[in-house]
PDB file of N, H, CA, C and O in Angstrom:
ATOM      1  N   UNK A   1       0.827  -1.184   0.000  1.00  0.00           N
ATOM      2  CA  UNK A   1       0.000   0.000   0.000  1.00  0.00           C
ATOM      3  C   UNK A   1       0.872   1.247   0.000  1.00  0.00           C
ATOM      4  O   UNK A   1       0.407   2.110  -0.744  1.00  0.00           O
ATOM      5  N   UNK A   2       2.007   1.599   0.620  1.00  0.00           N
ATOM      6  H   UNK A   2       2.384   0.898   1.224  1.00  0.00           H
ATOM      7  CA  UNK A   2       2.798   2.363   0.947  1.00  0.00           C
ATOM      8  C   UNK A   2       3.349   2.752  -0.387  1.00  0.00           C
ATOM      9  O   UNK A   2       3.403   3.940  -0.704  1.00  0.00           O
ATOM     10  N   UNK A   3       3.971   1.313  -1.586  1.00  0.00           N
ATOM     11  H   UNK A   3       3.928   0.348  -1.329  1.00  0.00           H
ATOM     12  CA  UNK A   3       4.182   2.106  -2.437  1.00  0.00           C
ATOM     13  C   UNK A   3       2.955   2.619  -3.807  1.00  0.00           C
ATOM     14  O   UNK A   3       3.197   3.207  -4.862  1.00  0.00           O
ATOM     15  N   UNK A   4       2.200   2.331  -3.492  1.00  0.00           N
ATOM     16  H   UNK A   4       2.003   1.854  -2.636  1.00  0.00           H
ATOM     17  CA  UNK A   4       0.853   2.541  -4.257  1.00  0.00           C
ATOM     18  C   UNK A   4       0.757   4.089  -4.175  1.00  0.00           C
ATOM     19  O   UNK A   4       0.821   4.779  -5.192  1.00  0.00           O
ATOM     20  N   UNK A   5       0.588   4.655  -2.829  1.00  0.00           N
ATOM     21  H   UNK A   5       0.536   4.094  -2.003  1.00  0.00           H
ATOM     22  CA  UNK A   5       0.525   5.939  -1.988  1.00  0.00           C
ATOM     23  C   UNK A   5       1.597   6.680  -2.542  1.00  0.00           C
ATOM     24  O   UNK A   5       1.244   7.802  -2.906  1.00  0.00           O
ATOM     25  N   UNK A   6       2.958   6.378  -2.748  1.00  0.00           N
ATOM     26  H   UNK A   6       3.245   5.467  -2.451  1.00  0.00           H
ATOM     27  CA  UNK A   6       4.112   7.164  -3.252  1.00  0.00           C
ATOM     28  C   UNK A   6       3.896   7.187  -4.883  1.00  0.00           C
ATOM     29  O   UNK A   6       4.157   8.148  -5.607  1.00  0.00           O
ATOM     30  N   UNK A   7       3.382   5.969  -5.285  1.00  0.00           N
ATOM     31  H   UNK A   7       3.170   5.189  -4.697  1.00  0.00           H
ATOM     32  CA  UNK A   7       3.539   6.596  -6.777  1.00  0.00           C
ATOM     33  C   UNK A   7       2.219   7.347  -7.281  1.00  0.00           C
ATOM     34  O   UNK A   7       2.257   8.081  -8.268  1.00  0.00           O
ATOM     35  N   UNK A   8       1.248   7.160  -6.674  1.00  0.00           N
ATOM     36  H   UNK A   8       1.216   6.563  -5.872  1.00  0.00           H
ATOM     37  CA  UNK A   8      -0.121   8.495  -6.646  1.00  0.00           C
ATOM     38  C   UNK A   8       0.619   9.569  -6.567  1.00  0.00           C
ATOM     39  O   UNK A   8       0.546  10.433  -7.440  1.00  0.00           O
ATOM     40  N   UNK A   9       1.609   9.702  -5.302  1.00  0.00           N
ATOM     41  H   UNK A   9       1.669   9.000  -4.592  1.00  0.00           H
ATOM     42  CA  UNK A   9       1.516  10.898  -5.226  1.00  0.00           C
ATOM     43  C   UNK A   9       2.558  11.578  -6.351  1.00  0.00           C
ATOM     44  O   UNK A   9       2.485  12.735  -6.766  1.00  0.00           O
ATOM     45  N   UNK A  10       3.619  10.493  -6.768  1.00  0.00           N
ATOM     46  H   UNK A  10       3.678   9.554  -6.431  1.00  0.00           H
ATOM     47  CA  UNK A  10       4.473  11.525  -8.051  1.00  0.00           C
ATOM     48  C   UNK A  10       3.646  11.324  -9.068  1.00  0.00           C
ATOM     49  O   UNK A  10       3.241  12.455  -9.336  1.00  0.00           O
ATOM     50  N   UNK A  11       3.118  10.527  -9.842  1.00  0.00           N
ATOM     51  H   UNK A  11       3.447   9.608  -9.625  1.00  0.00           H
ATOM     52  CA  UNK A  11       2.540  10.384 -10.891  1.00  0.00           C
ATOM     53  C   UNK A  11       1.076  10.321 -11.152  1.00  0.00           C
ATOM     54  O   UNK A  11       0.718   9.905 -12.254  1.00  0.00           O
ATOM     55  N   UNK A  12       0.036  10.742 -10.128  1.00  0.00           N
ATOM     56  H   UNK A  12       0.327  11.079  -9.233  1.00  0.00           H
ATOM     57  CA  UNK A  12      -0.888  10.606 -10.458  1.00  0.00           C
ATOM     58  C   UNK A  12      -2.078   9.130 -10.376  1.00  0.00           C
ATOM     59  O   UNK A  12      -3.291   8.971 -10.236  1.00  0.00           O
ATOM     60  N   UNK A  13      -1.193   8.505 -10.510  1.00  0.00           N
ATOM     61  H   UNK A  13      -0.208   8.634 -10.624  1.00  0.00           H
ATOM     62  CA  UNK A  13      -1.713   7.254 -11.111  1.00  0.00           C
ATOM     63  C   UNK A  13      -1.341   5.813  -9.847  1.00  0.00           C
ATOM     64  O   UNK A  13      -0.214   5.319  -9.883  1.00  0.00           O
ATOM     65  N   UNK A  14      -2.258   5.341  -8.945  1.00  0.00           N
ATOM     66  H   UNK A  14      -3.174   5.743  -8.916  1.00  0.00           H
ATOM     67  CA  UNK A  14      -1.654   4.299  -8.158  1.00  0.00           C
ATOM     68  C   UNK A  14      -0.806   2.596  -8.776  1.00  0.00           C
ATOM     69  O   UNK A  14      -0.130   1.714  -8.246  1.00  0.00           O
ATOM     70  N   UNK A  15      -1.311   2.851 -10.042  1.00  0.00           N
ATOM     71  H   UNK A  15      -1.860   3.567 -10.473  1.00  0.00           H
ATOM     72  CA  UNK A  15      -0.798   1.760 -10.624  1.00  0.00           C
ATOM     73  C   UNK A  15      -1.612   0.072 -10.781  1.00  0.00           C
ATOM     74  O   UNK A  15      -1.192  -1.079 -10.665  1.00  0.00           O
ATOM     75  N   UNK A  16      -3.126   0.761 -11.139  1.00  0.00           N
ATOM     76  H   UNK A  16      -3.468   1.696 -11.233  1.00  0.00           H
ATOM     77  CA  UNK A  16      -4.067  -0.481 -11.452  1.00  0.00           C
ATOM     78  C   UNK A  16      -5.274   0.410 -12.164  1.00  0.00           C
ATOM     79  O   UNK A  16      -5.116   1.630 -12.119  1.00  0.00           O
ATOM     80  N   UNK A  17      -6.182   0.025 -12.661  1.00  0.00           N
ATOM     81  H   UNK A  17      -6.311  -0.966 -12.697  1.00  0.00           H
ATOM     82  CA  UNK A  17      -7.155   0.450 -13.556  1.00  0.00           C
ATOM     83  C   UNK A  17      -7.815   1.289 -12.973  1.00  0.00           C
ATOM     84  O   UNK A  17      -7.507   1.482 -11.797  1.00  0.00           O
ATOM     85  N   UNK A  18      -8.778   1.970 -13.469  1.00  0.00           N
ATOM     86  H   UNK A  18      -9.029   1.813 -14.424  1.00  0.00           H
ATOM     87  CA  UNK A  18      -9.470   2.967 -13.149  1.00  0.00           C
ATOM     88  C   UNK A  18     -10.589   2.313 -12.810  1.00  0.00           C
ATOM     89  O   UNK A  18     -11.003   1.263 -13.300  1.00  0.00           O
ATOM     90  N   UNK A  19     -11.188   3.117 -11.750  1.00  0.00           N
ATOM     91  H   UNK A  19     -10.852   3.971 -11.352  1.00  0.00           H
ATOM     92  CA  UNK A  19     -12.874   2.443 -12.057  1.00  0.00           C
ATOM     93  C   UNK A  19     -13.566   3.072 -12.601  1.00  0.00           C
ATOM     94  O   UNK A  19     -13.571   4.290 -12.777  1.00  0.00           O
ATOM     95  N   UNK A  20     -14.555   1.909 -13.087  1.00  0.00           N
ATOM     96  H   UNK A  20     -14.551   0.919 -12.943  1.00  0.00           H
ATOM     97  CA  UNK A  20     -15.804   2.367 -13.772  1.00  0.00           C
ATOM     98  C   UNK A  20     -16.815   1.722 -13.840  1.00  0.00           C
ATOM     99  O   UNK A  20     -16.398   0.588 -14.079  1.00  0.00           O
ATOM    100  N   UNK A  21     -18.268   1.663 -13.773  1.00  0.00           N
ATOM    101  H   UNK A  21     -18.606   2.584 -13.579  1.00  0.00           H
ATOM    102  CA  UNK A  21     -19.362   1.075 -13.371  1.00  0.00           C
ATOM    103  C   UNK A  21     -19.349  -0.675 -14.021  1.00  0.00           C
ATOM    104  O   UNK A  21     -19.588  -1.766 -13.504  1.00  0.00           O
ATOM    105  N   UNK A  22     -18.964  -0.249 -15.320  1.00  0.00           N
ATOM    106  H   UNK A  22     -18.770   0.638 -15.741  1.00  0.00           H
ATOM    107  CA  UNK A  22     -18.893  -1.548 -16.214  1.00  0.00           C
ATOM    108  C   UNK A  22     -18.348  -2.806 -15.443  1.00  0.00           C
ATOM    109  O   UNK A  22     -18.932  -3.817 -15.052  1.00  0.00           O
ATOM    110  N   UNK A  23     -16.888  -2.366 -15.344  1.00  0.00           N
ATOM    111  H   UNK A  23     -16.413  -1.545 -15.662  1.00  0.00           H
ATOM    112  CA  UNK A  23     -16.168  -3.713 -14.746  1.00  0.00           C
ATOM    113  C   UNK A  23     -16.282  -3.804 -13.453  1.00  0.00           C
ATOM    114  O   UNK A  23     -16.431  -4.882 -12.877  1.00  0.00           O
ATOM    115  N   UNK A  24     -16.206  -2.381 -12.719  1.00  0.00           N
ATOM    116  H   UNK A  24     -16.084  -1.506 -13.187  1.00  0.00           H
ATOM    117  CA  UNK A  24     -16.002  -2.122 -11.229  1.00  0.00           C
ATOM    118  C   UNK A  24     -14.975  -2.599 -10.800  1.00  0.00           C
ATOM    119  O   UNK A  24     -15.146  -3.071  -9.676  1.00  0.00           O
ATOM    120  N   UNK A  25     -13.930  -2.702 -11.190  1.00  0.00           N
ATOM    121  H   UNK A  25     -13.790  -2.319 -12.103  1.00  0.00           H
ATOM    122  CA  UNK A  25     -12.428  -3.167 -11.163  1.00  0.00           C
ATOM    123  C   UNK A  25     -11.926  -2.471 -10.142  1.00  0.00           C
ATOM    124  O   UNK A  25     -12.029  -1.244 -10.150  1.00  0.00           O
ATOM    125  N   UNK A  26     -11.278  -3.166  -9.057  1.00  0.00           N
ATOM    126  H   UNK A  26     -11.195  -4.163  -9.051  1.00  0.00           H
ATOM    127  CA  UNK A  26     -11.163  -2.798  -7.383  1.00  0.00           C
ATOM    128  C   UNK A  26      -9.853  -3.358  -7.240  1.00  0.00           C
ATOM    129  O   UNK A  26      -9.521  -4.419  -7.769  1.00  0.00           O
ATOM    130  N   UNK A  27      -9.078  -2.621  -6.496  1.00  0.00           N
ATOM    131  H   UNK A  27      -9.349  -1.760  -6.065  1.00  0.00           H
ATOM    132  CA  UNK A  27      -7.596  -3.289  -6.041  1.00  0.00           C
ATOM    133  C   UNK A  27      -8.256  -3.906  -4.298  1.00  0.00           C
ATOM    134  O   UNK A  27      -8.698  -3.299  -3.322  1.00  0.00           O
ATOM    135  N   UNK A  28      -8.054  -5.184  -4.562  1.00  0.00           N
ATOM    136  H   UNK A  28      -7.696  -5.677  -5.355  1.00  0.00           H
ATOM    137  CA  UNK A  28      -7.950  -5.940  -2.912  1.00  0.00           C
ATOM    138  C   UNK A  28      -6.566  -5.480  -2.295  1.00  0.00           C
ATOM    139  O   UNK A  28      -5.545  -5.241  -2.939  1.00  0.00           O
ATOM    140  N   UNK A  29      -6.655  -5.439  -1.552  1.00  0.00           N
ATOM    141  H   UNK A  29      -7.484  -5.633  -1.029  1.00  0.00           H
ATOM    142  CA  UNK A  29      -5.168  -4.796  -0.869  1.00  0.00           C
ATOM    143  C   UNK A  29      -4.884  -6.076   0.499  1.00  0.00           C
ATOM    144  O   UNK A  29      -4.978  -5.774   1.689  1.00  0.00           O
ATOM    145  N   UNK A  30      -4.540  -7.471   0.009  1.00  0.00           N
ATOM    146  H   UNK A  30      -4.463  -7.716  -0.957  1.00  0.00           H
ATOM    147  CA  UNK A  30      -4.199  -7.727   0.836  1.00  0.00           C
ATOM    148  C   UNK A  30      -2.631  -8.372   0.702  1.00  0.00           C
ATOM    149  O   UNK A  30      -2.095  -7.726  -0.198  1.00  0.00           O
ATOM    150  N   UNK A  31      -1.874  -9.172   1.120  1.00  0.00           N
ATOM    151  H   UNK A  31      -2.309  -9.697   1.852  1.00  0.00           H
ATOM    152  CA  UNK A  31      -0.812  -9.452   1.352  1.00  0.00           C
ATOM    153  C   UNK A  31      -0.229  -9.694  -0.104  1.00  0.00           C
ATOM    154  O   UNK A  31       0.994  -9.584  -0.189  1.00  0.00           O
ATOM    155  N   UNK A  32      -0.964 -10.024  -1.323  1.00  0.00           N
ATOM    156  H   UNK A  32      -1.958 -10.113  -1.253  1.00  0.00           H
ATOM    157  CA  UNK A  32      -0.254  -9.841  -2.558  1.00  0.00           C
ATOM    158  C   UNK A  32      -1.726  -9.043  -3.359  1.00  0.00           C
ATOM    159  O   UNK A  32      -2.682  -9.688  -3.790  1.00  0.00           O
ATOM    160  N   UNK A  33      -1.606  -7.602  -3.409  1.00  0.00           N
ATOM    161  H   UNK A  33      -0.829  -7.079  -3.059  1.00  0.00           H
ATOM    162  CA  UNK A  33      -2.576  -7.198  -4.067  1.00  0.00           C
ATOM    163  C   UNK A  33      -2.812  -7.371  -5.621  1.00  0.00           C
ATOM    164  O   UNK A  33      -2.124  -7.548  -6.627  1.00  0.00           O
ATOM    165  N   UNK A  34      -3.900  -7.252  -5.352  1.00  0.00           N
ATOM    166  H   UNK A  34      -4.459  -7.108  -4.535  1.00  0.00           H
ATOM    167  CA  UNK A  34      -4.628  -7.782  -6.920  1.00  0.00           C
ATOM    168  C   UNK A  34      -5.485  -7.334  -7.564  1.00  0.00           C
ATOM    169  O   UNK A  34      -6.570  -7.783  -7.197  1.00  0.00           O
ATOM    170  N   UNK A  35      -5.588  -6.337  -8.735  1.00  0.00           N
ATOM    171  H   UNK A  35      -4.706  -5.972  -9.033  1.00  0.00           H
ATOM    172  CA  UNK A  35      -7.222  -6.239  -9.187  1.00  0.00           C
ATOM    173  C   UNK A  35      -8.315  -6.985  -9.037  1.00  0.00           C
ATOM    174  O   UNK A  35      -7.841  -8.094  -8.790  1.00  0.00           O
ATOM    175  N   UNK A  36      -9.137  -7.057  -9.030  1.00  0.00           N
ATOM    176  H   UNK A  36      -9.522  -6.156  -9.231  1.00  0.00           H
ATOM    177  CA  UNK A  36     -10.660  -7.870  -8.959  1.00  0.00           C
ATOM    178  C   UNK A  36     -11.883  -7.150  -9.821  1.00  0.00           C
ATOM    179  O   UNK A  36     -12.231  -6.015  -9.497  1.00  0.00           O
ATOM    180  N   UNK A  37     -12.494  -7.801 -10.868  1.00  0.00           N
ATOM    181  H   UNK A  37     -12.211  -8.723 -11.131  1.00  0.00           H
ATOM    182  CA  UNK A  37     -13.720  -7.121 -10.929  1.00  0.00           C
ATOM    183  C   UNK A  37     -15.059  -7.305 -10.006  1.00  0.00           C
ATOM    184  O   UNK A  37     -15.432  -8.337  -9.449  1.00  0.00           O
ATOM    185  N   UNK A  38     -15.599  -6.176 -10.001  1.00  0.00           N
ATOM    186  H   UNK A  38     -15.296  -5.337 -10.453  1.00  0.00           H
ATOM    187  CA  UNK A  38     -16.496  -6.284  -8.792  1.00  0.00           C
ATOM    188  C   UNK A  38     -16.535  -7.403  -7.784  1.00  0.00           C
ATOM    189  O   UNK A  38     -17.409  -8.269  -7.838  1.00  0.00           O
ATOM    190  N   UNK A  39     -15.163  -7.382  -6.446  1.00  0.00           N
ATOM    191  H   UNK A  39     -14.454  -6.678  -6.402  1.00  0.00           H
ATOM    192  CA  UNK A  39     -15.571  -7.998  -5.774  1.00  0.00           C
ATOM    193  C   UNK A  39     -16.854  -7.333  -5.203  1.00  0.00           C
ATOM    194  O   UNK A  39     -17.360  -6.218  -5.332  1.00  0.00           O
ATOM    195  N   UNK A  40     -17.392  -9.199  -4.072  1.00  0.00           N
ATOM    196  H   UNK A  40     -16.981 -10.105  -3.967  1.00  0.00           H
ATOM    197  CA  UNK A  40     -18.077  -8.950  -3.495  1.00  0.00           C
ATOM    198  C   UNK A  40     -19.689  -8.247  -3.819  1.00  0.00           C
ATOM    199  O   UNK A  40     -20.333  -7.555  -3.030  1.00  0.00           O
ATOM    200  N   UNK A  41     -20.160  -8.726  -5.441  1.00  0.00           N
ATOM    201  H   UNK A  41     -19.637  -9.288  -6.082  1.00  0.00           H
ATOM    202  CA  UNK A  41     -20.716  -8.482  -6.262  1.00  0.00           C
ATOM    203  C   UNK A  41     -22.176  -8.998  -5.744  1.00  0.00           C
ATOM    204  O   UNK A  41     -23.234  -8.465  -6.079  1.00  0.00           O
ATOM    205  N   UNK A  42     -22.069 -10.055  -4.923  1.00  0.00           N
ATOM    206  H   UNK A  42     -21.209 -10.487  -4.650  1.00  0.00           H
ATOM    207  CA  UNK A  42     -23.466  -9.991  -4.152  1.00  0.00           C
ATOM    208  C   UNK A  42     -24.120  -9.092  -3.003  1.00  0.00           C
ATOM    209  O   UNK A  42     -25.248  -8.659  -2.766  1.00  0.00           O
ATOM    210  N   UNK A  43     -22.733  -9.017  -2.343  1.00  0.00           N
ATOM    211  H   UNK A  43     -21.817  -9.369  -2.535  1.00  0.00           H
ATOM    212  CA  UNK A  43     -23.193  -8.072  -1.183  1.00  0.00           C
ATOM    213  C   UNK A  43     -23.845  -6.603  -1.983  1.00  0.00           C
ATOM    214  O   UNK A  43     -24.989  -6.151  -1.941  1.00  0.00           O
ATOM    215  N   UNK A  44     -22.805  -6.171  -2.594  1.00  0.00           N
ATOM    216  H   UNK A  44     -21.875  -6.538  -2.628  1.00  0.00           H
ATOM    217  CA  UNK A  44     -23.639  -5.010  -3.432  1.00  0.00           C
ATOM    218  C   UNK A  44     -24.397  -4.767  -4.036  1.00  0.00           C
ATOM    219  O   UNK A  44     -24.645  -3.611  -4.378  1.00  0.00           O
ATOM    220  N   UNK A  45     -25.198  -6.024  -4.471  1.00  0.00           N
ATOM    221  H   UNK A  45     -24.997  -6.963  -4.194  1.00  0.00           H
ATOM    222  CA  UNK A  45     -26.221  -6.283  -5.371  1.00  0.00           C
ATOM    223  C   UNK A  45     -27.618  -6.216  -4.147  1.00  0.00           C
ATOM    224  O   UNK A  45     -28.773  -5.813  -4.286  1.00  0.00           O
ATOM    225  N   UNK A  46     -27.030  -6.690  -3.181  1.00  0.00           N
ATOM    226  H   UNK A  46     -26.092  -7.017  -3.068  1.00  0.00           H
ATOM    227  CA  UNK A  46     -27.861  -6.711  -1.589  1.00  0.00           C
ATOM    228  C   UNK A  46     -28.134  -5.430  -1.377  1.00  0.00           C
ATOM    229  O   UNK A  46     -29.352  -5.280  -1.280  1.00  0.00           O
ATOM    230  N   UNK A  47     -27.550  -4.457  -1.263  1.00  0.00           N
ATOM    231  H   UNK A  47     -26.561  -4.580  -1.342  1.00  0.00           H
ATOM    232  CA  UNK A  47     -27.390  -3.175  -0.718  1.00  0.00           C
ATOM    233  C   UNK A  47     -28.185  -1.954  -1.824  1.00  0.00           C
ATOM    234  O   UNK A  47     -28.875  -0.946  -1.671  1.00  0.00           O
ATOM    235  N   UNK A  48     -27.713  -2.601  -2.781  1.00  0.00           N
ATOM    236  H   UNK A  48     -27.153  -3.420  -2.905  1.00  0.00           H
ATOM    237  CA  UNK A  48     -28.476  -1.513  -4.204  1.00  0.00           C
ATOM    238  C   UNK A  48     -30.153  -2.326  -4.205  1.00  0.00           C
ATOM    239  O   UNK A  48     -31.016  -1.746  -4.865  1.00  0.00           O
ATOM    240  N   UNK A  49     -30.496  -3.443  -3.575  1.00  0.00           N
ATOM    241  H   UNK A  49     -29.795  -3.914  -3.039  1.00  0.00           H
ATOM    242  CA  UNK A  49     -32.114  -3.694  -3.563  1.00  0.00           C
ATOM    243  C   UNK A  49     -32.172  -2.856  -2.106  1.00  0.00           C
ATOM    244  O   UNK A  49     -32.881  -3.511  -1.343  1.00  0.00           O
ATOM    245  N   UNK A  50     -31.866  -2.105  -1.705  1.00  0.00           N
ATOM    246  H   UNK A  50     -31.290  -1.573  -2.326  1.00  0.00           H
ATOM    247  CA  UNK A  50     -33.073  -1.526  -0.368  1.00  0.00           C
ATOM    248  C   UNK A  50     -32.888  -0.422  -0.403  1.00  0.00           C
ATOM    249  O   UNK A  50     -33.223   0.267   0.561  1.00  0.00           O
ATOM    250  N   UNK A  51     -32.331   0.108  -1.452  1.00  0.00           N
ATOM    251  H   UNK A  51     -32.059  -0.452  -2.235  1.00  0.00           H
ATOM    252  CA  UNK A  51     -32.593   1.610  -1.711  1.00  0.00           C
ATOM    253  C   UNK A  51     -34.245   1.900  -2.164  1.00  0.00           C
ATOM    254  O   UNK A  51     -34.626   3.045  -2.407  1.00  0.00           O
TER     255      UNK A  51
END
């Protein structure tokens, strides 16, 4: 995470995809981070029915 944070801050850019509704492409941040598309795609699917 630390160097994610340093290269945001020179370049802008943390160094994984952008999001966007389509893929919902998420960095997991755990002991070997990884993109994911929409984790956790049920829980949120849970949360967007009780609006």
């Amino acid at each position: 995470m630390h160097t994610a944070w340093l290269t945001f801050a020179k370049t802008g850019n943390p160094g994984w995809p952008t999001y966007d509704t389509t893929t919902r492409t998420t960095m997991v941040l755990t002991e070997a981070p990884t993109p994911e598309n929409d984790p956790r795609n049920e829980e949120r699917l849970l949360w967007e029915g009780l609006r």
